[in-house]
N, C-alpha and C positions, 0 to 999 in steps of 0.2 A: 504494500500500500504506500510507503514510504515514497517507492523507487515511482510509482504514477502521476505522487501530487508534485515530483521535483520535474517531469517529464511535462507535465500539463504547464507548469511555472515556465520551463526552458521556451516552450512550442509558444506561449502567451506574449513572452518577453520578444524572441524570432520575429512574431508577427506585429508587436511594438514599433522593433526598429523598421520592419520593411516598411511602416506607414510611413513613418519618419521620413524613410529617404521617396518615397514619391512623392510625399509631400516638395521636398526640398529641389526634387528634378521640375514638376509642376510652378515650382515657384522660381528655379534658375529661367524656366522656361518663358515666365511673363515677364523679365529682364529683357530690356532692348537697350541696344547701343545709342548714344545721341544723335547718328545720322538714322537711325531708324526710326526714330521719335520723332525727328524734323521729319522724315518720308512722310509719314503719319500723320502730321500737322498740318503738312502741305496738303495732304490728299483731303483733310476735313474741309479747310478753308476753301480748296475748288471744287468741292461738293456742296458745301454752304452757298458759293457763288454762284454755281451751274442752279440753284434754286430760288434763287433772287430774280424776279422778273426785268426784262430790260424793256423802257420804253423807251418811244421813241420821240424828240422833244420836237415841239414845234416853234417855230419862231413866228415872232407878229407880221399879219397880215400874209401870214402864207395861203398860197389860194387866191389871194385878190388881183384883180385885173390893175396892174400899174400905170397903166392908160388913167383912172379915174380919178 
């Protein structure tokens, strides 16, 4: 009985650390470099832009006959 609950303890602890380290790869893995963060930034901002409507402005008296 001795020799199961130290067996159960080992297997327990085994499966402690393995959380640990995917944890830790999971978390190297959302780590980006500072040109990748600027990619990333840029790519927001002209996604942001491409959603901004673009009009088109008018200037006075456009359309009017200049004769008049």
């Amino acid at each position: 009985e001795t020799t199961d609950a130290a067996d159960q303890t080992e297997t327990e602890a085994a499966a402690g650390a393995s959380k640990g380290w995917a944890e830790q790869v999971d978390e190297a893995e959302k780590q980006m470099t500072l040109d990748e963060y600027k990619k990333q930034l840029e790519a927001k901002k002209q996604a942001q832009h491409d959603k901004v409507p673009q009009f088109n402005r008018r200037t006075a008296n456009e359309g009017e006959d200049p004769k008049n």
